[in-house]
Steps between C-alpha positions, in 0.01 A plus 500: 500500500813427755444628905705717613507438938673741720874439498519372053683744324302685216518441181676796295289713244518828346211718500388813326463824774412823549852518559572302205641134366599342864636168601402398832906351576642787385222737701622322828871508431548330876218602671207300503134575470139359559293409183127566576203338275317848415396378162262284663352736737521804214284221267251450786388867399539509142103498346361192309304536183 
């Protein structure tokens, strides 16, 4: 799995939303935005069988 450090430019994905299909270039147009790592603190939570 590549690092991503503070300054790399993302990688571009689409995604399924509530909001529907998105792509994450298109979503910024020329704005910018912060990608956060919830998954891994949304699987801390999730119960093991």
């Amino acid at each position: 799995m590549a690092t991503i450090r503070l300054g790399d430019k993302a990688p571009d994905f689409t995604a399924n939303s509530s909001m529907g299909t998105i792509n994450l270039y298109e979503y910024l147009g020329d704005g910018w935005g912060i990608l956060f790592p919830i998954l891994l603190i949304l699987l801390r939570y999730v119960p093991r069988n």
